[in-house]
C-alpha positions in Angstrom: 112.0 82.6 106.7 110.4 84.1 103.9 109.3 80.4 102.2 108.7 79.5 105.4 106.1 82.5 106.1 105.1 83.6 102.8 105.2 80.2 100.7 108.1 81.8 98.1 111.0 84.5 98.3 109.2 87.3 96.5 108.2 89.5 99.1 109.4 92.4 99.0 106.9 95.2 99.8 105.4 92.6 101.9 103.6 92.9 105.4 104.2 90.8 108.4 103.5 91.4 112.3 105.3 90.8 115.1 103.5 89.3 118.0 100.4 89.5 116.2 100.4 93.4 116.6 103.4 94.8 115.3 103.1 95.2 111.6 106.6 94.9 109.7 106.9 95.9 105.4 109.5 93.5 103.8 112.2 95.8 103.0 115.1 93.3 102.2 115.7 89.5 101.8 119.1 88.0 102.8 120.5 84.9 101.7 121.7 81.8 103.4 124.8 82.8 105.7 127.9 81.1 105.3 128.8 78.6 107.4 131.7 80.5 109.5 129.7 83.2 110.0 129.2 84.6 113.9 125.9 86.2 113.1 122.6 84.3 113.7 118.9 86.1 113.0 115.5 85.2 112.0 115.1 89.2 111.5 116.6 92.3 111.0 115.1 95.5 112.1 115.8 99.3 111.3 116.9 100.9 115.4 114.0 103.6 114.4 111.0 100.7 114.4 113.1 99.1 117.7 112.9 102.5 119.9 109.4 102.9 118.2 108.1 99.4 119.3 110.0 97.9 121.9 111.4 98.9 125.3 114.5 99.8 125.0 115.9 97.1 127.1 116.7 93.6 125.8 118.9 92.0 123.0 120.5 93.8 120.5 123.8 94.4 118.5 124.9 97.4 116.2 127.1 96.5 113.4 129.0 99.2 111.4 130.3 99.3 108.3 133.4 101.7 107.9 134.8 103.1 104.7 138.4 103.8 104.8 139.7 106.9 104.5 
């Protein structure tokens, strides 16, 4: 996504927008996904900027990472 928007994978620090009015700062890149993976995105966003720009309905998942005790 970032070659494929920005024409390399430097972009951190970066701007983007969403529907042409949402603007986004680069804040991470990931890299490819394995294969077996159940997880497919173009994007990941913070759950502050989703309640802040988006009605609350529609897709979403929460993942968690747990530490043991």
């Amino acid at each position: 996504m970032a070659q494929k928007y920005f024409g390399t994978t430097d972009i951190i620090n970066r701007e983007m927008f969403l529907n042409d009015s949402i603007a986004l700062t680069v804040t991470g890149v990931f890299g490819d996904l394995k294969y077996n993976t159940h997880l497919t995105f173009d994007a990941v966003l913070s759950t502050e900027r989703i309640s802040t720009s988006f009605n609350a309905e529609g897709n979403a998942a929460l993942y968690l990472h747990l530490k043991p005790n």
